[in-house]
N, CA, C and O atoms as a GROMACS GRO file, in nm:
protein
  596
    1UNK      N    1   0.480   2.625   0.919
    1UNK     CA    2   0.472   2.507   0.836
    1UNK      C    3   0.437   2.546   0.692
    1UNK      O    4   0.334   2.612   0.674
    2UNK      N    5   0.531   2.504   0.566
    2UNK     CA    6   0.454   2.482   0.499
    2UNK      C    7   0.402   2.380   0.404
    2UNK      O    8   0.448   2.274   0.363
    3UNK      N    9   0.261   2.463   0.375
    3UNK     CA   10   0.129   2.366   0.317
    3UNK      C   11   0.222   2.289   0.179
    3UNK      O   12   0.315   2.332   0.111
    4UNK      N   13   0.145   2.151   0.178
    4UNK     CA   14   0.232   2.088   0.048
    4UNK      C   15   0.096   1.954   0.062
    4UNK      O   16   0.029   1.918   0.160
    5UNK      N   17   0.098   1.905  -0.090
    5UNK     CA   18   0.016   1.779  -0.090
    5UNK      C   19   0.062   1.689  -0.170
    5UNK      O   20   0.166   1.721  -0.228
    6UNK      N   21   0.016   1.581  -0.194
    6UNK     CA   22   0.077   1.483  -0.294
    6UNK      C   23   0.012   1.462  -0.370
    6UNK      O   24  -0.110   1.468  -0.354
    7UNK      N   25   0.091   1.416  -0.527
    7UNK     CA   26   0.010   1.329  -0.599
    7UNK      C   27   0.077   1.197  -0.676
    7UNK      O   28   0.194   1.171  -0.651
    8UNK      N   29   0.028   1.143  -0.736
    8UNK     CA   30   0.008   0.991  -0.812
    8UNK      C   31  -0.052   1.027  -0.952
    8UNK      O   32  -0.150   1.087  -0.997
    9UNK      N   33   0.058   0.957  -0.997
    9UNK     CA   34   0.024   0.866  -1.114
    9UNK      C   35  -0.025   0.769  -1.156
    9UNK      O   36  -0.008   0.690  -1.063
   10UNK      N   37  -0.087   0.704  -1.250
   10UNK     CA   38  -0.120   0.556  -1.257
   10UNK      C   39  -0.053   0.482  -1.259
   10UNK      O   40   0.054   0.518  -1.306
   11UNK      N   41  -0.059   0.324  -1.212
   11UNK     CA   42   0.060   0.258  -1.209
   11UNK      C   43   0.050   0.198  -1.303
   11UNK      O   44   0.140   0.227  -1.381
   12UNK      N   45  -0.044   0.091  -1.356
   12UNK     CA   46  -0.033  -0.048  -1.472
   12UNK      C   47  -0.191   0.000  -1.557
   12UNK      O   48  -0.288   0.051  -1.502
   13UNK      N   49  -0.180  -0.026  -1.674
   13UNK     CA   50  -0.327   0.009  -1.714
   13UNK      C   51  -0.346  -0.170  -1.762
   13UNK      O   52  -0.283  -0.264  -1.810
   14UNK      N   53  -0.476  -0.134  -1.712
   14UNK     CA   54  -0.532  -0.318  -1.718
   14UNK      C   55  -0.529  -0.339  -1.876
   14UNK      O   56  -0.547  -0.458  -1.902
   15UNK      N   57  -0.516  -0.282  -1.961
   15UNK     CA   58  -0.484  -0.337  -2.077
   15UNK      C   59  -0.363  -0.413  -2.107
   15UNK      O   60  -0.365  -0.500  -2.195
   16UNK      N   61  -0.259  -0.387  -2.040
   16UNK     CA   62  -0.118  -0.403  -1.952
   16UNK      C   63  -0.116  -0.582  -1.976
   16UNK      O   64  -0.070  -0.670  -2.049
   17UNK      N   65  -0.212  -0.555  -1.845
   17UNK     CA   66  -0.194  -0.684  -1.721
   17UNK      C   67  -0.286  -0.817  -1.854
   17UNK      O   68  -0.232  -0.927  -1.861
   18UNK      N   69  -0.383  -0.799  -1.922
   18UNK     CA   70  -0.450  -0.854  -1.991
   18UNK      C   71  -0.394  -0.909  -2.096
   18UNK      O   72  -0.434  -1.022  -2.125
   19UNK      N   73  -0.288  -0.847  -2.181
   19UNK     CA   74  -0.254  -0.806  -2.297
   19UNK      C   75  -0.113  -0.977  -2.269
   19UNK      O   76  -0.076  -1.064  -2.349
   20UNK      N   77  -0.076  -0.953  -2.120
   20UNK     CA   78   0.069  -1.007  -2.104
   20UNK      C   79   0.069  -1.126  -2.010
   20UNK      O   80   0.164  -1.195  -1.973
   21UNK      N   81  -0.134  -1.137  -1.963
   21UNK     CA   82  -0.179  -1.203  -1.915
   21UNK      C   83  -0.057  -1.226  -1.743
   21UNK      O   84   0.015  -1.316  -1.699
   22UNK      N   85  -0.083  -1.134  -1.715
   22UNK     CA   86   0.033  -1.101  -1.573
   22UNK      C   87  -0.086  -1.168  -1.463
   22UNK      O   88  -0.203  -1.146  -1.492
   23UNK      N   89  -0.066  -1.224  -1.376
   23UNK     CA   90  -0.134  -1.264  -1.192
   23UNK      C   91  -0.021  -1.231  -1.079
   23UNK      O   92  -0.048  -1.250  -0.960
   24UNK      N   93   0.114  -1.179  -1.123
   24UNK     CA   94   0.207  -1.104  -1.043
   24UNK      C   95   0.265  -1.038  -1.079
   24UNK      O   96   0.286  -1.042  -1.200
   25UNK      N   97   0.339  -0.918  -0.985
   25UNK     CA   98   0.436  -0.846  -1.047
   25UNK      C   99   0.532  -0.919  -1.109
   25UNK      O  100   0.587  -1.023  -1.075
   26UNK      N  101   0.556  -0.804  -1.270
   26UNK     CA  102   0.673  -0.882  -1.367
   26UNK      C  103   0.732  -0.736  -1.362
   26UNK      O  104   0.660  -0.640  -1.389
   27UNK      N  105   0.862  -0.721  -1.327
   27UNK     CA  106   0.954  -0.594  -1.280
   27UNK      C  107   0.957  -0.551  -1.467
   27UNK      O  108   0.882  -0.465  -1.514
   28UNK      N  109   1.046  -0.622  -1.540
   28UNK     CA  110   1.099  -0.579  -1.666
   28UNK      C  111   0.915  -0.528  -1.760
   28UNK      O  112   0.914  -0.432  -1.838
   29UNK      N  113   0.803  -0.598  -1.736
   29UNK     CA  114   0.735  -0.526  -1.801
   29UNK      C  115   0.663  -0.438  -1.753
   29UNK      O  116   0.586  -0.371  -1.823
   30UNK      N  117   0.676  -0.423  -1.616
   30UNK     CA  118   0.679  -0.323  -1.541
   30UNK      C  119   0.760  -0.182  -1.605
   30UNK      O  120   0.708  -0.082  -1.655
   31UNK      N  121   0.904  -0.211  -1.585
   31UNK     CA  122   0.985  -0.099  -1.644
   31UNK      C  123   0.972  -0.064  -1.800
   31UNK      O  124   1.006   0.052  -1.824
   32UNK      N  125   0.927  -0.144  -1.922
   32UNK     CA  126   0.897  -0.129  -1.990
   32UNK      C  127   0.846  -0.021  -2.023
   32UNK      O  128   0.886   0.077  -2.087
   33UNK      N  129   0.717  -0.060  -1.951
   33UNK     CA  130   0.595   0.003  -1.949
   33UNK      C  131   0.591   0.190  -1.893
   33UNK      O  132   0.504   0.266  -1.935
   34UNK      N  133   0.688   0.230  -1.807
   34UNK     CA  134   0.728   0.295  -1.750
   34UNK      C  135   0.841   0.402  -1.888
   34UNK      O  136   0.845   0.521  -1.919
   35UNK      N  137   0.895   0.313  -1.921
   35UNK     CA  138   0.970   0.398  -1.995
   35UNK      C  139   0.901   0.441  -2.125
   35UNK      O  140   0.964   0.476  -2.225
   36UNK      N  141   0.804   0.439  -2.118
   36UNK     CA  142   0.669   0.467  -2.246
   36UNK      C  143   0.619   0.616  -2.208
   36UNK      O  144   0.610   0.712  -2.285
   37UNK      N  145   0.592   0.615  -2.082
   37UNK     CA  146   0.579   0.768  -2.004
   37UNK      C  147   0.467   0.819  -2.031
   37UNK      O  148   0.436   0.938  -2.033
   38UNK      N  149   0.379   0.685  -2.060
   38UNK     CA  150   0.253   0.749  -2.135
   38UNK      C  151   0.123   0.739  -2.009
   38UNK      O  152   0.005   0.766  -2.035
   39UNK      N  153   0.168   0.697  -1.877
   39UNK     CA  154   0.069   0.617  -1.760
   39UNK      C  155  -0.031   0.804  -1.726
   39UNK      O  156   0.049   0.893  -1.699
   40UNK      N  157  -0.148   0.839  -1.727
   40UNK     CA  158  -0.203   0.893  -1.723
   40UNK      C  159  -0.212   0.930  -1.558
   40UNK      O  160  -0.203   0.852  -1.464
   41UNK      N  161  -0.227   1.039  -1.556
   41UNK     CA  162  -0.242   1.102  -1.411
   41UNK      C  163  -0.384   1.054  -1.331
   41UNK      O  164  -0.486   1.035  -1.398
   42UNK      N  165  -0.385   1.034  -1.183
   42UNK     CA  166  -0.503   0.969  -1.178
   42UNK      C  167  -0.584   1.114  -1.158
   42UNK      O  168  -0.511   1.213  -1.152
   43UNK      N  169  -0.724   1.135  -1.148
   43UNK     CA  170  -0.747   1.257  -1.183
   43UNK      C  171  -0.734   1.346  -1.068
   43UNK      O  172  -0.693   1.462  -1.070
   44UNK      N  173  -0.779   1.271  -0.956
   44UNK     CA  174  -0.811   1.368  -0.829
   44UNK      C  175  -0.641   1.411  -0.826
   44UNK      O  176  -0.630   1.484  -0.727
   45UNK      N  177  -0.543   1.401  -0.874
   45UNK     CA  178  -0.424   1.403  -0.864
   45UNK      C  179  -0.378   1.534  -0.977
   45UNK      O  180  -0.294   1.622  -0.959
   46UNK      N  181  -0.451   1.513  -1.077
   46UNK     CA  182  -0.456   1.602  -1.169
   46UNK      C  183  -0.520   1.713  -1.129
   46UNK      O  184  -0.464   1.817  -1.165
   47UNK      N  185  -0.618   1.725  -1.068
   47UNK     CA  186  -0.672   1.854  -0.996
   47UNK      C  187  -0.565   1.872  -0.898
   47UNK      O  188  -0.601   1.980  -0.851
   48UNK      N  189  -0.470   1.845  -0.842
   48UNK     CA  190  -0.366   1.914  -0.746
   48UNK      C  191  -0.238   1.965  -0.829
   48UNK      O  192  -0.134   2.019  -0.790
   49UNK      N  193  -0.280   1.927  -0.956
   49UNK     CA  194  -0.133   2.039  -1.013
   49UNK      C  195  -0.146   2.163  -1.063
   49UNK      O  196  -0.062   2.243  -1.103
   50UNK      N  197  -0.293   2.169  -1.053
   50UNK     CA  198  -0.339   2.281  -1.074
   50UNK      C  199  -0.291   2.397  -1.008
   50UNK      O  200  -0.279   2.515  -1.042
   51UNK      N  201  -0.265   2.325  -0.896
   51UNK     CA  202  -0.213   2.423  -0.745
   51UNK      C  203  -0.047   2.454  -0.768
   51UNK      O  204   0.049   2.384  -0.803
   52UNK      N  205  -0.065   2.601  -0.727
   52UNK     CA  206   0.107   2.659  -0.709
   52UNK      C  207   0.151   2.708  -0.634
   52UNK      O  208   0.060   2.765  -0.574
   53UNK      N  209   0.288   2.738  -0.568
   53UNK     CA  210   0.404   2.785  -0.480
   53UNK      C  211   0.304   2.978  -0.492
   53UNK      O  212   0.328   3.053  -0.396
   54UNK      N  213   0.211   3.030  -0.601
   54UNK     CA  214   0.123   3.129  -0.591
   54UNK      C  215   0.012   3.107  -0.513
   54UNK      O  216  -0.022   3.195  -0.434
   55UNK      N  217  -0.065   2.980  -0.523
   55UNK     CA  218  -0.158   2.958  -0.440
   55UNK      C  219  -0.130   2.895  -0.282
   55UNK      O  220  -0.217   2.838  -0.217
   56UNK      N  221   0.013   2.918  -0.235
   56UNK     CA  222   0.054   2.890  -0.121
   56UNK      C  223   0.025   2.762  -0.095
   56UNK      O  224  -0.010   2.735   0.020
   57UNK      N  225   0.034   2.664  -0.188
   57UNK     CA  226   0.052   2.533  -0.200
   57UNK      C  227   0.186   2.480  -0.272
   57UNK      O  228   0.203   2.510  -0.390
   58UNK      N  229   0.270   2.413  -0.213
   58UNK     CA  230   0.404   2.312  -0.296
   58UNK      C  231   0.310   2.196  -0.308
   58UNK      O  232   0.221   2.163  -0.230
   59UNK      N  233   0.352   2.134  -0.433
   59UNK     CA  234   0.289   1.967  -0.493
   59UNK      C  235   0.422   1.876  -0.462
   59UNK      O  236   0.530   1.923  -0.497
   60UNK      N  237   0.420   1.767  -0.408
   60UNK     CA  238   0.521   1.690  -0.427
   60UNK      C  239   0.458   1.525  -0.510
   60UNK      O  240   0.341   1.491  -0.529
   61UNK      N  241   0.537   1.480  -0.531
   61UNK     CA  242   0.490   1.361  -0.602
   61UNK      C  243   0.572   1.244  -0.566
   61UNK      O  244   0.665   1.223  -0.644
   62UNK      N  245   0.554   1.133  -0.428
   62UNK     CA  246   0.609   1.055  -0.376
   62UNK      C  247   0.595   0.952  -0.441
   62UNK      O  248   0.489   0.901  -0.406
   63UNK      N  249   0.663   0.871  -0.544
   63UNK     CA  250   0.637   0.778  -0.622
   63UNK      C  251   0.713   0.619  -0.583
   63UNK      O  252   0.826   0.622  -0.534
   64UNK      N  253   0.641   0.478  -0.610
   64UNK     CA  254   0.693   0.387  -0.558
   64UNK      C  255   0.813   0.385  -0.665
   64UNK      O  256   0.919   0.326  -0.645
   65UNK      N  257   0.785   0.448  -0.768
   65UNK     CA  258   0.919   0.400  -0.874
   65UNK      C  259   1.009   0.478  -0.855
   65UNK      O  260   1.011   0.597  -0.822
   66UNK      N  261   1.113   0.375  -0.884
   66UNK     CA  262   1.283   0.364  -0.850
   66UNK      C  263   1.381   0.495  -0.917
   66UNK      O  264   1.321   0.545  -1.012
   67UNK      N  265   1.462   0.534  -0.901
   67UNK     CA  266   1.538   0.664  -0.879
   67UNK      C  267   1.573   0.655  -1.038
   67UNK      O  268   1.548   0.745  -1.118
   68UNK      N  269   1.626   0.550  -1.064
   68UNK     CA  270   1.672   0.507  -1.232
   68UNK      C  271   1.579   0.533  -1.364
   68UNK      O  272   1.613   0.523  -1.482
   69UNK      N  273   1.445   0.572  -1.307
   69UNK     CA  274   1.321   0.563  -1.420
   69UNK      C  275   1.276   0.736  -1.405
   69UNK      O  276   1.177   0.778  -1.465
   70UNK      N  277   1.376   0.841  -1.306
   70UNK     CA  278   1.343   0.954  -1.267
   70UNK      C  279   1.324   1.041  -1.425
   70UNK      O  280   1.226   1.110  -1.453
   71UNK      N  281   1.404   1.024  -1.488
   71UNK     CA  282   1.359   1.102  -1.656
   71UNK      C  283   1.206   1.051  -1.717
   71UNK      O  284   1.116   1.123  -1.759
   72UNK      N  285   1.209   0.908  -1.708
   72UNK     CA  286   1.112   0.860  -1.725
   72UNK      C  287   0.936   0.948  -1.688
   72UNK      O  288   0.848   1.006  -1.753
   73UNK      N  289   0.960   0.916  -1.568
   73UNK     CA  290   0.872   0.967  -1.428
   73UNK      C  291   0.827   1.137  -1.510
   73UNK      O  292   0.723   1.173  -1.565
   74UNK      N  293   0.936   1.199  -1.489
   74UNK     CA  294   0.950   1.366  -1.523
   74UNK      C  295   0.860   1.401  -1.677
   74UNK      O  296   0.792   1.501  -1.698
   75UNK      N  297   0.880   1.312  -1.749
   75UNK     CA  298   0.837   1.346  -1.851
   75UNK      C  299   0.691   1.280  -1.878
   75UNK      O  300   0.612   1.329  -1.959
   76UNK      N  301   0.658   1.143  -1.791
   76UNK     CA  302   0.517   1.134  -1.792
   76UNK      C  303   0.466   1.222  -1.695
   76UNK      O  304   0.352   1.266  -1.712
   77UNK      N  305   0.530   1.255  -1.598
   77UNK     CA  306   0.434   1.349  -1.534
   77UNK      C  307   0.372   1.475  -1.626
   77UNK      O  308   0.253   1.508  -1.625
   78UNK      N  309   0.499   1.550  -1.723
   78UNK     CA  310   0.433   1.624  -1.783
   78UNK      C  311   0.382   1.582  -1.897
   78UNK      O  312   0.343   1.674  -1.968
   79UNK      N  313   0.368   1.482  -1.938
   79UNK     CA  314   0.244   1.384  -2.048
   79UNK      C  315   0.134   1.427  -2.033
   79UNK      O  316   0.058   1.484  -2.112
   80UNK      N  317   0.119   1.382  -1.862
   80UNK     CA  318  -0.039   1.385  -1.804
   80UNK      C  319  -0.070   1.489  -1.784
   80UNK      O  320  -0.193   1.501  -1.781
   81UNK      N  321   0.002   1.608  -1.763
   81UNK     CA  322  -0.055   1.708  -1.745
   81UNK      C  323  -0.013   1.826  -1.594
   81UNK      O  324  -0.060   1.928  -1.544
   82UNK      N  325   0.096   1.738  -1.571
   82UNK     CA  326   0.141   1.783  -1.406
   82UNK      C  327   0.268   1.835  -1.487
   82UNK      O  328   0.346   1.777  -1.563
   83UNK      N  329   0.259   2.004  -1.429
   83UNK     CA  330   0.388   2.029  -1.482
   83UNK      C  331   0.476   2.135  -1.409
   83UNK      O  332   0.569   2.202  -1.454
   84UNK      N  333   0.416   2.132  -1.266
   84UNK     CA  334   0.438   2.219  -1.151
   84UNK      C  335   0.484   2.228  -1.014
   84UNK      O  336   0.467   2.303  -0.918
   85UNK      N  337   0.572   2.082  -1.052
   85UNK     CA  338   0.566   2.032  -0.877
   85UNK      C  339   0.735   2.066  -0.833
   85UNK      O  340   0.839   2.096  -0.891
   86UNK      N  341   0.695   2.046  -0.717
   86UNK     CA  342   0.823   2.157  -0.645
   86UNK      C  343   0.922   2.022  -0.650
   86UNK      O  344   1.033   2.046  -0.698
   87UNK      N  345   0.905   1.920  -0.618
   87UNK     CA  346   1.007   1.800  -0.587
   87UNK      C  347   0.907   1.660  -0.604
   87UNK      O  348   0.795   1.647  -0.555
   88UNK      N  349   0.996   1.541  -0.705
   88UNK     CA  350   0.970   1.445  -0.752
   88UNK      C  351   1.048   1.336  -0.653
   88UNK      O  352   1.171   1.328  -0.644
   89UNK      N  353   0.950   1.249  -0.576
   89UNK     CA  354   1.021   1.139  -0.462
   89UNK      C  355   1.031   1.002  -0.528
   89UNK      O  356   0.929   0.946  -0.567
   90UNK      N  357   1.177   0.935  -0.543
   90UNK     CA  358   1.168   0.848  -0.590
   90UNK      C  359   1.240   0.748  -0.501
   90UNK      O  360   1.313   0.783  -0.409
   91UNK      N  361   1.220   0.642  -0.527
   91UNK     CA  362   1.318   0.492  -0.434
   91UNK      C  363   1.430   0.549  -0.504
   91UNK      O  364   1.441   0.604  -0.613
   92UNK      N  365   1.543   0.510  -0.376
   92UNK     CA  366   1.664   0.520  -0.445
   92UNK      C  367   1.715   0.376  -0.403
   92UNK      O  368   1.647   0.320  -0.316
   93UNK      N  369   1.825   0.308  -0.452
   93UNK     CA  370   1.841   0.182  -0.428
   93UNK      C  371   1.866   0.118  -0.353
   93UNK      O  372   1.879  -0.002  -0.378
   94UNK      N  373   1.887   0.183  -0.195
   94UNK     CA  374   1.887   0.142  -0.078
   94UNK      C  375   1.744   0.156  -0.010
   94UNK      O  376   1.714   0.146   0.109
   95UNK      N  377   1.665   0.181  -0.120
   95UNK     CA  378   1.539   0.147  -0.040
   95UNK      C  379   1.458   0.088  -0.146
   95UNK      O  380   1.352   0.134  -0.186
   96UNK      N  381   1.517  -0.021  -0.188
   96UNK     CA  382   1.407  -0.100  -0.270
   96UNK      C  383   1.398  -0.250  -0.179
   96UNK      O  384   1.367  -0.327  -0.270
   97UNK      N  385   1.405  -0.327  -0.066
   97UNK     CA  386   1.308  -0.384  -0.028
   97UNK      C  387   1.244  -0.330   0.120
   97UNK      O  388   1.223  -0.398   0.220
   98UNK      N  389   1.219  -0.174   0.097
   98UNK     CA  390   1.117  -0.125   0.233
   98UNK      C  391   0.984  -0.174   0.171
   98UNK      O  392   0.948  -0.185   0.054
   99UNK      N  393   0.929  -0.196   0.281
   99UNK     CA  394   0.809  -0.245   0.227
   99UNK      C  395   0.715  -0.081   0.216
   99UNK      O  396   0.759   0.016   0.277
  100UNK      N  397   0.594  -0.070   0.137
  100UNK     CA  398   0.531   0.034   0.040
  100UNK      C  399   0.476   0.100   0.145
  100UNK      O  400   0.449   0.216   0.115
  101UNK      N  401   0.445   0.064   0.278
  101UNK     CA  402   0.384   0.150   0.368
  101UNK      C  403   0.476   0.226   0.413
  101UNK      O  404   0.476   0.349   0.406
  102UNK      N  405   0.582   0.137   0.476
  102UNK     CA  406   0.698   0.193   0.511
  102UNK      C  407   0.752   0.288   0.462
  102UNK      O  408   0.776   0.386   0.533
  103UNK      N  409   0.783   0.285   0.338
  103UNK     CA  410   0.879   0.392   0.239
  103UNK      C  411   0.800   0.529   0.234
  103UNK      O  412   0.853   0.637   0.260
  104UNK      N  413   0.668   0.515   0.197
  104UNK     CA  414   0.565   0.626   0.173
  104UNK      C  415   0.544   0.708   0.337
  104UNK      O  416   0.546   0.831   0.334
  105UNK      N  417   0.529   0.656   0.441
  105UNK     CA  418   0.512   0.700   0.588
  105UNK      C  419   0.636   0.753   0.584
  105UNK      O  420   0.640   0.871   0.619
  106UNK      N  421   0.776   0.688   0.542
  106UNK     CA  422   0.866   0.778   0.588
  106UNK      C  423   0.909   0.907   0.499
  106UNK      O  424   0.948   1.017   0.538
  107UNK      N  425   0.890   0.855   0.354
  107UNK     CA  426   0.897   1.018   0.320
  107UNK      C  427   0.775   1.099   0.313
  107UNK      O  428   0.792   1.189   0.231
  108UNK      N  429   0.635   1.104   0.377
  108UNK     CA  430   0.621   1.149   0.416
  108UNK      C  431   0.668   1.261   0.607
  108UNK      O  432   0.640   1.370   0.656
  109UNK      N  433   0.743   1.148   0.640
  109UNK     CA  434   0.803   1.206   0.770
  109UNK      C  435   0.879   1.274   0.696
  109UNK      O  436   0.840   1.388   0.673
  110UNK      N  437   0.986   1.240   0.648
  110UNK     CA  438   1.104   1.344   0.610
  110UNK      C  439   1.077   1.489   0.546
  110UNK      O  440   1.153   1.586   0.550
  111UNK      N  441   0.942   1.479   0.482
  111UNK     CA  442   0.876   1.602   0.455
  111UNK      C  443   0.830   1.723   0.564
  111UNK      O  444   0.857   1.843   0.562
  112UNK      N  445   0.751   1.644   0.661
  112UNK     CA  446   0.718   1.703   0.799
  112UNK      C  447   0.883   1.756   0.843
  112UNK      O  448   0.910   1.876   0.833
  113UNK      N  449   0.967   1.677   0.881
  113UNK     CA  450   1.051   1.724   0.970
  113UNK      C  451   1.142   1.833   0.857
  113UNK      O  452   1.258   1.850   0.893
  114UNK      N  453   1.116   1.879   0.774
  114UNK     CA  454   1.149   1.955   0.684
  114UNK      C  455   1.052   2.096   0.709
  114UNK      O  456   1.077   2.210   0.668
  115UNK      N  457   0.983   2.070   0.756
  115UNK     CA  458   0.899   2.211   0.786
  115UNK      C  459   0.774   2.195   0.720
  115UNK      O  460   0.684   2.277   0.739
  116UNK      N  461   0.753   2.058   0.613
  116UNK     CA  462   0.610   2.050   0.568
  116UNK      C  463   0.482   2.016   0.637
  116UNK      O  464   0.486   1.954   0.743
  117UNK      N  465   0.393   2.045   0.594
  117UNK     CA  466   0.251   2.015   0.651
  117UNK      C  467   0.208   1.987   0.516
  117UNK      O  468   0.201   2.052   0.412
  118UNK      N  469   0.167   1.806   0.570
  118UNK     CA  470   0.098   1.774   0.479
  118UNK      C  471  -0.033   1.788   0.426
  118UNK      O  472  -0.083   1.705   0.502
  119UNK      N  473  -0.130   1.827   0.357
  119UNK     CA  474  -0.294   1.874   0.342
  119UNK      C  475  -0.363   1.759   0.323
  119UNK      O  476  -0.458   1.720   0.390
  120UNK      N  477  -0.301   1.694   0.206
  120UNK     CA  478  -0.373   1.632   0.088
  120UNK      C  479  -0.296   1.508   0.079
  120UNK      O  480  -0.180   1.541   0.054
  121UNK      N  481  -0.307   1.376   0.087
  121UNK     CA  482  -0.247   1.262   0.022
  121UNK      C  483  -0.355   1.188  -0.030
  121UNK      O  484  -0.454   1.150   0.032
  122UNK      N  485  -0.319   1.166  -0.191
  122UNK     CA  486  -0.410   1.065  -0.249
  122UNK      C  487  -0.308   0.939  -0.287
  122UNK      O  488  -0.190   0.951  -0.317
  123UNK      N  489  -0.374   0.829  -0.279
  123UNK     CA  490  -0.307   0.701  -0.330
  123UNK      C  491  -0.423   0.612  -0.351
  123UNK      O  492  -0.536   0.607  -0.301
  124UNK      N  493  -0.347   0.526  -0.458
  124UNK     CA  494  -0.463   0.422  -0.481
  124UNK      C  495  -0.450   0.280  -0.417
  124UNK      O  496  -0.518   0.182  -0.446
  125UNK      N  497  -0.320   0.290  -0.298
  125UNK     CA  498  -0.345   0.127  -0.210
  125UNK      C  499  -0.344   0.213  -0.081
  125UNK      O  500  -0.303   0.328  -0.067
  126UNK      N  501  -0.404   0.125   0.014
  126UNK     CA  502  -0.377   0.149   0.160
  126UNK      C  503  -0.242   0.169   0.180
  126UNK      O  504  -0.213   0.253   0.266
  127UNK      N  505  -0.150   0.111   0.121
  127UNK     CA  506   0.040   0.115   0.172
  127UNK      C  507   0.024   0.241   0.145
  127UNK      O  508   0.026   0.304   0.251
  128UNK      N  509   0.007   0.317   0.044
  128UNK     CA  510   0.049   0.464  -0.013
  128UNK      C  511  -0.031   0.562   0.108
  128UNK      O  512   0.014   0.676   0.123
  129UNK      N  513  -0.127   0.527   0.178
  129UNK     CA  514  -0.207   0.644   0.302
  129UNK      C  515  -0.101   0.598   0.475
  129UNK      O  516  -0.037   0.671   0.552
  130UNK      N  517  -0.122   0.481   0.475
  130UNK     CA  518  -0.082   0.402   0.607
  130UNK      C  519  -0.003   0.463   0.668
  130UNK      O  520   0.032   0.574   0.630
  131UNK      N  521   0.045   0.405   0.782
  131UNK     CA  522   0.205   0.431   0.872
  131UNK      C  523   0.167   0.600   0.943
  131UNK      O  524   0.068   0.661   0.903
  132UNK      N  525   0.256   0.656   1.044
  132UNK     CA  526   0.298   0.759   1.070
  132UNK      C  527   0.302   0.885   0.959
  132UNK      O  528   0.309   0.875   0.836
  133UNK      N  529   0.295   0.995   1.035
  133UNK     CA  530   0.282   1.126   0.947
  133UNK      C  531   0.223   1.105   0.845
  133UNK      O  532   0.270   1.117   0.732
  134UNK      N  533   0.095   1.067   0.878
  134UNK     CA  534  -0.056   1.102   0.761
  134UNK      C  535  -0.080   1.237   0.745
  134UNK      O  536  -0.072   1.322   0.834
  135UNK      N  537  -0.106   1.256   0.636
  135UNK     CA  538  -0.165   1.355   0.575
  135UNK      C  539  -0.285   1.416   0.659
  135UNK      O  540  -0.370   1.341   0.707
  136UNK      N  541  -0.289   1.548   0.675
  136UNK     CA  542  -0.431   1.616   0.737
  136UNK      C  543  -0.533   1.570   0.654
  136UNK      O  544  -0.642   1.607   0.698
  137UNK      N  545  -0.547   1.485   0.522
  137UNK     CA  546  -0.652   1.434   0.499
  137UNK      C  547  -0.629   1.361   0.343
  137UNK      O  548  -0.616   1.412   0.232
  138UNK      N  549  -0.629   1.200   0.399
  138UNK     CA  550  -0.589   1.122   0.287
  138UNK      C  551  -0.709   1.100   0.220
  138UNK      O  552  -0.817   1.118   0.275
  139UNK      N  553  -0.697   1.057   0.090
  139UNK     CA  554  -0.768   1.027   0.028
  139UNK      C  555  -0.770   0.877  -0.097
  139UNK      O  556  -0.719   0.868  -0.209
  140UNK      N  557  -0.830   0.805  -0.038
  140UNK     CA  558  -0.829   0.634  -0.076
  140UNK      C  559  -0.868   0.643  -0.241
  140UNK      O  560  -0.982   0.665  -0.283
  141UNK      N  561  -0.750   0.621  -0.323
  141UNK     CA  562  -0.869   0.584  -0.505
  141UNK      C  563  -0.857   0.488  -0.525
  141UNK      O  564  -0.753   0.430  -0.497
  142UNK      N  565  -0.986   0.412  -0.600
  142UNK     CA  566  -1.018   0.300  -0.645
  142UNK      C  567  -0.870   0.257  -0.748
  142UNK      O  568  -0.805   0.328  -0.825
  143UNK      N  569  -0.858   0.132  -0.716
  143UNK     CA  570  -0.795   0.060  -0.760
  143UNK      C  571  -0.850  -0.075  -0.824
  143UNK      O  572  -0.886  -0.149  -0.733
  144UNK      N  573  -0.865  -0.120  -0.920
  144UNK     CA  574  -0.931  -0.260  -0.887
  144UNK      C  575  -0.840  -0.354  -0.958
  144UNK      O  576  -0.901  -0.439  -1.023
  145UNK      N  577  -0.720  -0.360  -0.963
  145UNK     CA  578  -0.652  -0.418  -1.040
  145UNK      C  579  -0.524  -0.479  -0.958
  145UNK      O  580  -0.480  -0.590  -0.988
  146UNK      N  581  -0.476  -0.416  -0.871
  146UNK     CA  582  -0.374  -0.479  -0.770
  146UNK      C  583  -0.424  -0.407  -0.594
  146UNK      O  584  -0.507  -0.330  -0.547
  147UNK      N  585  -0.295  -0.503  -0.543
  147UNK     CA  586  -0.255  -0.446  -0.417
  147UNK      C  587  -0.158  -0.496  -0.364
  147UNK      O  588  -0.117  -0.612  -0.373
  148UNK      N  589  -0.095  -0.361  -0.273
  148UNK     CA  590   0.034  -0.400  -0.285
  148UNK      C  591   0.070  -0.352  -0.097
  148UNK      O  592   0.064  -0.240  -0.045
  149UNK      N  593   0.105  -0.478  -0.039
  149UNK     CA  594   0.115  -0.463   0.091
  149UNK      C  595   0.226  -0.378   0.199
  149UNK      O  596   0.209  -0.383   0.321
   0.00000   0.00000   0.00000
């Protein structure tokens, strides 16, 4: 098997949600916001890019955002500071209404049946840990701003 863990990005910064006075998801200032590339790494996430294909660790980065925002994605990842990861997971458009547990459990499966072992999963909702082929050891971050079922 090999060792591999995940990480996350931030999704909305409450200045965001305040600013545009949001109480639901709004997709377009959603994507907006996204194509700014400025969303900060969450940290415990930032300590895993530290890790390399040298330290007998692959990073993957299973993200809820959509296949179309992948330049986007690539270049905030290396904004924040992640600039090492073996493979970037994105929705592609036949999987935009799986629901968030769903999508995340299964590419985490598709990782496993690939020969991975997962170490490490951090997320900041329960959907992002949940479902089948958990991580040898997830890890829950505070969120206090949404949730997403």
């Amino acid at each position: 098997m090999i060792p591999a863990v995940l990480m996350a990005i931030w999704g909305w910064p409450s200045s965001l949600l305040h600013e545009k006075n949001l109480r639901v998801f709004d997709e377009n200032s959603f994507d907006e916001w996204v194509d700014l590339a400025e969303a900060p790494a969450l940290r415990a996430s930032l300590r895993l890019c530290t890790l390399t294909p040298a330290d007998g660790i692959q990073t993957y980065s299973a993200n809820w955002r959509s296949e179309y925002q992948r330049n986007f994605t690539q270049k905030n990842l290396k904004f924040s500071g992640c600039s090492d990861w073996e493979r970037l997971i994105l929705r592609g458009s036949s999987e935009v209404g799986i629901l968030a547990a769903s999508y995340q459990s299964g590419k985490r499966k598709e990782l496993e049946d690939k020969g991975y072992r997962i170490h490490g999963s951090p997320g900041d909702q329960w959907s992002d840990l949940m479902g089948l082929a958990s991580a040898k050891q997830s890890f829950k971050l505070p969120n206090l701003m949404d949730y997403i079922p």
